[in-house]
C-alpha positions in Angstrom: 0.0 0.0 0.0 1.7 2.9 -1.2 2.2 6.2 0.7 0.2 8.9 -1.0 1.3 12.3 -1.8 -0.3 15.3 -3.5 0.6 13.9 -7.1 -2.2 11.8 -6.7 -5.1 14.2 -6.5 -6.0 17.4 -8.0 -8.2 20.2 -7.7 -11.1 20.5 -9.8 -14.6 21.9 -9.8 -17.5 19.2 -9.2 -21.0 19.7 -10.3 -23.2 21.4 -8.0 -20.8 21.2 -5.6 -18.6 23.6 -5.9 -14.6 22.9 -5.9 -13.7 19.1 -5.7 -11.0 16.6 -5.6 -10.2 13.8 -8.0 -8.0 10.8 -8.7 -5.3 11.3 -11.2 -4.1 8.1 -10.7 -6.1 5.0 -10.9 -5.9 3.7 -7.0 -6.6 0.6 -4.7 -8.0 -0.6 -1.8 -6.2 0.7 1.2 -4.0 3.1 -1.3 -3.0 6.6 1.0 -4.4 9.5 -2.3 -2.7 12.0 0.8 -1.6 12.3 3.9 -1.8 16.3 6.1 -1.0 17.6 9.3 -3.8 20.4 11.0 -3.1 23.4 10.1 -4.4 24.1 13.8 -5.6 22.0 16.3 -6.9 21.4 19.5 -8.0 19.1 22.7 -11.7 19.0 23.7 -12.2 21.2 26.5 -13.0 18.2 28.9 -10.0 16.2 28.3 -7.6 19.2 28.1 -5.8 17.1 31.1 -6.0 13.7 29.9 -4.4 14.4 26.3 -1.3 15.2 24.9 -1.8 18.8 23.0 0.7 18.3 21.0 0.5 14.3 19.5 -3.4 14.2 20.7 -2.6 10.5 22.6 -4.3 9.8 25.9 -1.3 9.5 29.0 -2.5 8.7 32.3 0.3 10.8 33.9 1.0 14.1 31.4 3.6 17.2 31.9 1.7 20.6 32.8 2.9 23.8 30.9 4.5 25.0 34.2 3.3 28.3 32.8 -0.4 28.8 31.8 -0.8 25.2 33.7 -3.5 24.2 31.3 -1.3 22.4 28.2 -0.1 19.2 28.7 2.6 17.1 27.3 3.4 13.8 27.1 7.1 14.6 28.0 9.3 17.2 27.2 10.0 16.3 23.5 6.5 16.9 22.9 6.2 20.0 24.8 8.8 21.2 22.7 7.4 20.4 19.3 4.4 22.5 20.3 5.9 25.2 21.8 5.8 27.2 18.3 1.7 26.8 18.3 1.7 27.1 22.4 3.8 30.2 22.9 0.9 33.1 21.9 -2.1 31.0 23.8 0.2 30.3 26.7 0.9 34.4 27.6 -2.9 35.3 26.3 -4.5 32.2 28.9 -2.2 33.6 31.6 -3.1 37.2 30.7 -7.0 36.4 30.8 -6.7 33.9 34.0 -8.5 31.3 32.1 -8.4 28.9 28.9 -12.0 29.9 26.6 -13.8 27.2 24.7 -12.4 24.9 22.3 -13.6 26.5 19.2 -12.5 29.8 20.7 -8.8 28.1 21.2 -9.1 26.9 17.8 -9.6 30.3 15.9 -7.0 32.0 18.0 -4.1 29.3 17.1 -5.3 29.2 13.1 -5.0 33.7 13.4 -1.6 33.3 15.6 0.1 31.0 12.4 -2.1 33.5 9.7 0.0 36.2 11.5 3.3 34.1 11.5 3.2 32.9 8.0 0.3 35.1 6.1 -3.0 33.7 4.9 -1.3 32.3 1.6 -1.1 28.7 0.5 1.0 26.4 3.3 3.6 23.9 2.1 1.5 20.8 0.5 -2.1 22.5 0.9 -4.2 23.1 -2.1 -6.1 25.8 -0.8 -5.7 28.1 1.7 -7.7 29.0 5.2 -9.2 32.3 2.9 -10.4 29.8 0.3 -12.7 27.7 2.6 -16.1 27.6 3.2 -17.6 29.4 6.4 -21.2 29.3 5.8 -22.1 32.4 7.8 -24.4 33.2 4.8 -27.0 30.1 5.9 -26.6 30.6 9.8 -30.3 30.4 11.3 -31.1 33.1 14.1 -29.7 30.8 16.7 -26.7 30.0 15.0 -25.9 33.8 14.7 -26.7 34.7 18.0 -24.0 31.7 18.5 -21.3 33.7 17.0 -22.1 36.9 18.5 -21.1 35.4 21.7 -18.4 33.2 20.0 -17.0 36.5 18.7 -17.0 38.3 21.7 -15.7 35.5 23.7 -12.6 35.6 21.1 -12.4 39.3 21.3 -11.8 39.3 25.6 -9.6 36.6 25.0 -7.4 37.7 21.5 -4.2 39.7 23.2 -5.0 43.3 23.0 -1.4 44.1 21.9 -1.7 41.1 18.9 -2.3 42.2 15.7 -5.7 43.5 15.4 -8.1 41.1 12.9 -11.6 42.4 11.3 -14.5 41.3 12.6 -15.4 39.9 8.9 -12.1 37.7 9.1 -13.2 36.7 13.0 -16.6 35.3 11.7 -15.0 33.8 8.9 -12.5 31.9 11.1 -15.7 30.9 13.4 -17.8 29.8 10.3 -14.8 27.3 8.5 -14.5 26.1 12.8 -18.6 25.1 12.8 -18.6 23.1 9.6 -15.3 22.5 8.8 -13.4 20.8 11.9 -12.3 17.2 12.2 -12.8 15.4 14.8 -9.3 13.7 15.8 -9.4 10.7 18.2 -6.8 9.1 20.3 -4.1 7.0 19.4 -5.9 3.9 19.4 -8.9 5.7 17.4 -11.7 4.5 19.9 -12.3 8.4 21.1 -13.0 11.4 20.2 -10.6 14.1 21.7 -9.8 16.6 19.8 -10.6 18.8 16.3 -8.6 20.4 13.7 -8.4 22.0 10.6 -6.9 20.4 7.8 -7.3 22.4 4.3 -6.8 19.8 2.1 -9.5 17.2 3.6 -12.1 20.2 3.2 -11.9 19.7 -0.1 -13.2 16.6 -0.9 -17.1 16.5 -1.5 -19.5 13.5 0.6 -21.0 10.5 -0.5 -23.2 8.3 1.6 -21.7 5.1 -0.1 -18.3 7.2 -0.6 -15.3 6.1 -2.4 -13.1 7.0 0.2 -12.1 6.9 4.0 -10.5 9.3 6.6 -8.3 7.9 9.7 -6.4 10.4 12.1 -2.8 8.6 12.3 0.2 9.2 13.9 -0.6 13.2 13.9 -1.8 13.4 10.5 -5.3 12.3 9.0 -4.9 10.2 5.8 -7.6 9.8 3.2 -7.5 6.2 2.0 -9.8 4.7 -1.1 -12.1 2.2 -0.2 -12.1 -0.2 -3.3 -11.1 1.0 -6.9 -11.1 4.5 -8.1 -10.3 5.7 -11.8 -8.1 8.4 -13.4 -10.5 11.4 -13.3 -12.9 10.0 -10.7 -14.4 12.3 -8.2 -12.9 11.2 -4.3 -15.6 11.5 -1.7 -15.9 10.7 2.1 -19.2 10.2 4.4 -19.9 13.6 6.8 -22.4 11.3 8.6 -23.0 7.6 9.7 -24.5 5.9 7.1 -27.1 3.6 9.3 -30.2 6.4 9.0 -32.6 5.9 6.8 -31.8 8.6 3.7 -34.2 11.3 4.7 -32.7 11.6 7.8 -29.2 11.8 6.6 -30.5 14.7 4.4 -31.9 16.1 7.2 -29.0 15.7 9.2 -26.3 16.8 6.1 -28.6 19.8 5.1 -28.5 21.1 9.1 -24.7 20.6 9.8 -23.6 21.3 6.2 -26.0 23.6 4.8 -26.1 21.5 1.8 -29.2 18.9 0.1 -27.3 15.7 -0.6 -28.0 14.4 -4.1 -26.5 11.0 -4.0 -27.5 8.1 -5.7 -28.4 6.2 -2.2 -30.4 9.8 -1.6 -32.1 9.8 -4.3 -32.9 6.4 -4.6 -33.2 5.5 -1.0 -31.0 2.5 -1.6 -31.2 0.5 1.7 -33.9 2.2 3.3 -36.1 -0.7 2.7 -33.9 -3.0 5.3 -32.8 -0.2 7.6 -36.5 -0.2 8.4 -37.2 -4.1 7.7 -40.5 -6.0 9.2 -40.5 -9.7 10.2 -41.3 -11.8 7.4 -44.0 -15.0 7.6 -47.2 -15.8 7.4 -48.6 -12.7 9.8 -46.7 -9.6 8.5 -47.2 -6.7 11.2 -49.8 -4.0 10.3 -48.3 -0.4 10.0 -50.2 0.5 12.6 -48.0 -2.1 15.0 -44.8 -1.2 13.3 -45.2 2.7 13.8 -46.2 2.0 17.6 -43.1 0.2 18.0 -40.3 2.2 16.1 -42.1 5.3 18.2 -41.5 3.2 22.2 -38.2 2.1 20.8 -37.7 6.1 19.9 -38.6 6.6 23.2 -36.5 3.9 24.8 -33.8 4.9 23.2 -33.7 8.4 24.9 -34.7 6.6 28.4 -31.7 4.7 27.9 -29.3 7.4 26.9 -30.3 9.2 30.6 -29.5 5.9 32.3 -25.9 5.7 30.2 -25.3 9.1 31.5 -25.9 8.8 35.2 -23.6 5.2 35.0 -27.2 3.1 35.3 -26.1 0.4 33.8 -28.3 -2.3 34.9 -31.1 -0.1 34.6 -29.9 0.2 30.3 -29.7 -3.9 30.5 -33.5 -3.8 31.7 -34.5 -0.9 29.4 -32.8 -2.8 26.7 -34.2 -6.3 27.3 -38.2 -4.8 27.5 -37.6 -2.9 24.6 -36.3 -5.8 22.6 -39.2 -8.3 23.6 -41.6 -5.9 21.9 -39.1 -5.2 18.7 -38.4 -8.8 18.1 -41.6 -10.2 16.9 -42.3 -7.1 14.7 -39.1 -5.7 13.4 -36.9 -7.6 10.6 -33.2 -8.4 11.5 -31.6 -5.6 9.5 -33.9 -2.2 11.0 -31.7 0.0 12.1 -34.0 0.4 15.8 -33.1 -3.3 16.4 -29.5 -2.7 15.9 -29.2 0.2 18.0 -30.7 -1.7 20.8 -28.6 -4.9 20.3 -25.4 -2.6 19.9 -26.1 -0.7 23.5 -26.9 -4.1 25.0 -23.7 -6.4 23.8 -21.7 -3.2 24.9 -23.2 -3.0 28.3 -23.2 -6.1 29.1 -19.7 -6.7 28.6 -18.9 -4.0 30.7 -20.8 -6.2 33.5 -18.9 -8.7 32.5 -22.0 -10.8 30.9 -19.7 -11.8 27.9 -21.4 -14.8 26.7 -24.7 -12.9 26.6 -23.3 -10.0 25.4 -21.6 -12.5 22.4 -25.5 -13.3 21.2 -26.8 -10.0 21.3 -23.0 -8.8 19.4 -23.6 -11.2 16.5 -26.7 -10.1 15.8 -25.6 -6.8 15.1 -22.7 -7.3 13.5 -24.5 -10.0 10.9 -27.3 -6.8 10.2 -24.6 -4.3 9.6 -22.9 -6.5 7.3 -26.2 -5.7 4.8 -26.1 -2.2 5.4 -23.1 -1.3 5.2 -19.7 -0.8 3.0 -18.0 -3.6 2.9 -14.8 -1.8 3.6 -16.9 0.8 6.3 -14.6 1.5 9.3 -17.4 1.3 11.7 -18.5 -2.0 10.6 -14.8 -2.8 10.7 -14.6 -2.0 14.5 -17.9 -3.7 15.1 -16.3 -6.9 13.7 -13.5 -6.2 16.3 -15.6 -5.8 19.2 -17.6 -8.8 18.2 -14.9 -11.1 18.0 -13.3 -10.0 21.2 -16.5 -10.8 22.5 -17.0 -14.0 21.2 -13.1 -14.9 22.1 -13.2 -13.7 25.9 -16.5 -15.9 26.1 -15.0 -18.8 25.3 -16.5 -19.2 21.8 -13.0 -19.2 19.9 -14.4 -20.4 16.0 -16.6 -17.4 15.8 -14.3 -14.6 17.5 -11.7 -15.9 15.3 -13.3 -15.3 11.9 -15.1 -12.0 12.9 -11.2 -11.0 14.2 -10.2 -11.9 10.6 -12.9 -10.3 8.8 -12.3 -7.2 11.3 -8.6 -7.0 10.3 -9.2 -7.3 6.3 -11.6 -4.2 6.7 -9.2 -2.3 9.3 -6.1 -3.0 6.7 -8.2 -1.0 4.1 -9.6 1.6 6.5 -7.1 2.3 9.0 -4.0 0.6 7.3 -1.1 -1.9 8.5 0.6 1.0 11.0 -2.3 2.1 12.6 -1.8 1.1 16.5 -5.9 -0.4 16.2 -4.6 -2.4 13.2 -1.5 -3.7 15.3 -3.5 -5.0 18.3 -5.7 -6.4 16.4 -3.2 -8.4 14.0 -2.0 -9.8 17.6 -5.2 -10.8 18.5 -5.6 -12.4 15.4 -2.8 -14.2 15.6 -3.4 -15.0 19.0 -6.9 -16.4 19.0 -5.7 -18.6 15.4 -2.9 -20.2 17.5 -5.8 -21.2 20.3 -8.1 -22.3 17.3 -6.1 -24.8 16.5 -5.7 -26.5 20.2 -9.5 -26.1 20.4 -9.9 -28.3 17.1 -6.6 -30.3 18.1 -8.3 -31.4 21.5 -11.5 -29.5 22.6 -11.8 -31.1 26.0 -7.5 -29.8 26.5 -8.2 -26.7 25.1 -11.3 -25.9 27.7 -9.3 -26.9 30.5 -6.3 -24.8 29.8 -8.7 -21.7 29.4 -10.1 -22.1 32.8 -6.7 -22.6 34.7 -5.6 -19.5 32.6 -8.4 -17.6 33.8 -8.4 -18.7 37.5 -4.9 -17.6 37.4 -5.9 -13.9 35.7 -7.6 -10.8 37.1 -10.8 -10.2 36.0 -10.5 -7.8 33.2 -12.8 -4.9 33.2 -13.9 -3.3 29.5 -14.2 0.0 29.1 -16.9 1.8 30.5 -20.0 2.6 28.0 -20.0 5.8 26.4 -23.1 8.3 25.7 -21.1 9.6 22.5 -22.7 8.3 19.6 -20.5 7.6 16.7 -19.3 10.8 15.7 -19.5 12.3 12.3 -16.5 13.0 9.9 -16.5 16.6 11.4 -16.8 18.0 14.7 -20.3 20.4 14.8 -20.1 22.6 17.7 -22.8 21.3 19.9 
């Protein structure tokens, strides 16, 4: 898989779009078209003490800016490399006692390296931080009674001895922030912890069923094709997950990206027939029955996500369970509401260390997101993951091994070889194949050797449920 470079893409102007980027070289599976750094980024506000603000990886014990104390560092080398991006927002948070909001952070570190280097083109981008699109033009009331206060917030906090930006430039800044920032996760890609801008990325147009894939790695995003692209073909990512039903992805797209998405899977509402899927038989469920029931799951849903958030988690596991009694006998295997329910529950209950329930419920999921989605989707490629991990911790090695293989032929596409999620997961790969074969060698040996091994282990706690719902390709300010 070949490292990309700017050679491989070009600028060009997509109809009704606006400006585009396309292949101008035929590319493969897991090819890199490019690779960029942020031209400014930053750490969500409430794990400003739990990331590095310079390489964005999670430490449990980080270096404080002895300073400002608010940036921290994985260790000296990296407080150095940021120094150059630190130094103005270190003397301006001491100067105004206290660190604003991320997005306020943001726009002052993209104005400090305007003012450093000028607003012209950087080295490798296409387009410059001028070029993009703000979208202050389609702000609702509320959104511009959001930037009023945005604006002001920057203006108590901007140095007053700095050089002196318009208000027009401010809002502009502000605008390319709202619709234009990437969400960056950790080192391991499992959360959200940061957003950036990168210039280059903001190019390229969306596609529910895109042709492409972005992965934040090693400090720099990469955009990686999916399957086969063509000299001259369009490249496009996904802004949004693509389990909804397409008029809510519209919905969704036209609200955070002030555009009306025109894609074939739009316009054809390809899949919306098994994201919303009735059991099949003799007795099909009236409307009327399926309604009621995609409304209390609706409803569930949001019981469930106040139970997540107060650490509940019992109380999700019985929420869950009712919820899927009444889905069960009247929703097909591939509806989206069914998923989302069956997603929560594996997750939770493996977090109570239920693993050979959660396994069931994990399957399930996985085997209806496997019809809905890409076949090279990163999502569906972690779901795999989780499911096989699952499957492998509950004792049931045949199936965690071949979802662990089919996680890692999707992750080598969508994350690539170096990625440290690709890494663990080619250990555990190799891992659970090496207990495979003991299991078909001598089932009754292979049984008895697990439970010694686990007798002999701490109980391994997973990671505590999240509330964050999969986040899309950019970070919206809520």
């Amino acid at each position: 898989m070949p490292k990309g470079g700017l050679e491989t893409v070009e600028l060009f102007t997509s109809e009704g779009k606006g400006r585009g980027l396309k292949a101008v070289k035929e590319q493969w599976a897991g090819d890199v078209l490019f690779a960029e750094r942020a031209y400014a980024a930053v750490v969500f506000d409430s794990l400003t003490h739990l990331v590095c603000h310079t390489c964005f990886k999670r430490h449990e014990k980080l270096h404080r800016c002895g300073q400002c104390k608010f940036a921290h560092y994985c260790d000296r080398t990296c407080q150095k490399d940021g120094w150059v991006s630190h130094k103005n927002e270190c003397h301006a948070i001491k100067r105004h006692g206290k660190a604003p909001n991320e997005n306020i952070r943001l726009a002052a570190q993209i104005l400090w390296r305007t003012d450093r280097e000028g607003g012209g083109l950087t080295e490798g981008a296409l387009v410059s931080i001028d070029e993009l699109q703000n979208h202050v033009g389609h702000f609702g009331e509320e959104e511009k009674k959001e930037l009023r206060v945005d604006l002001e917030s920057f203006l108590e906090f901007w140095p007053p001895d700095g050089k002196q930006f318009g208000m027009q430039y401010i809002s502009h800044i502000l605008g390319v922030i709202n619709c234009n920032g990437f969400t960056l996760s950790d080192q391991r890609g499992l959360q959200a912890v940061g957003v950036g801008i990168f210039p280059n990325l903001c190019m390229v147009n969306h596609d529910c069923w895109p042709n492409c894939s972005v992965i934040f790695n090693n400090g720099k995003i990469e955009l990686r094709a999916l399957g086969k692209i063509s000299p001259g073909e369009e490249l496009t990512v996904s802004y949004v997950d693509f389990l909804n039903v397409s008029e809510d992805r519209r919905q969704q797209l036209k609200k955070q990206y002030y555009f009306d998405c025109t894609c074939r899977h739009c316009q054809e509402g390809i899949k919306d027939d098994l994201m919303l899927a009735v059991k099949e038989g003799e007795e099909k469920p009236s409307q009327e029955k399926v309604k009621e029931i995609i409304q209390f799951s609706k409803d569930t849903l949001e019981k469930i996500n106040k139970a997540r958030s107060e650490g509940i988690y019992h109380e999700v596991v019985k929420l869950c369970r009712e919820c899927l009694a009444k889905q069960e006998p009247v929703l097909g295997d591939t509806n989206i509401y069914l998923l989302r329910i069956l997603s929560i529950l594996s997750e939770v209950l493996s977090y109570l260390q239920l693993i050979e329930e959660a396994a069931g419920y994990s399957k399930r999921m996985v085997e209806g997101y496997m019809k809905l989605y890409h076949p090279n989707n990163a999502q569906l490629g972690m779901a795999l993951m989780r499911t096989g991990v699952t499957h492998w911790h509950a004792g049931f090695i045949e199936v965690g091994h071949e979802m662990l293989c089919k996680a890692y032929a999707v992750l080598l596409v969508t994350h690539g070889p170096s990625h440290p999620i690709t890494k663990d997961l080619e250990a555990m790969r190799v891992q659970s194949e090496m207990e495979l074969r003991m299991f078909q060698q001598n089932e009754f040996l292979y049984y008895k050797m697990r439970e010694a091994a686990l007798q002999n282990q701490k109980i391994q706690i997973m990671p505590e449920p999240t509330n964050e719902v999969s986040p899309g390709l950019f970070q919206k300010k809520q």
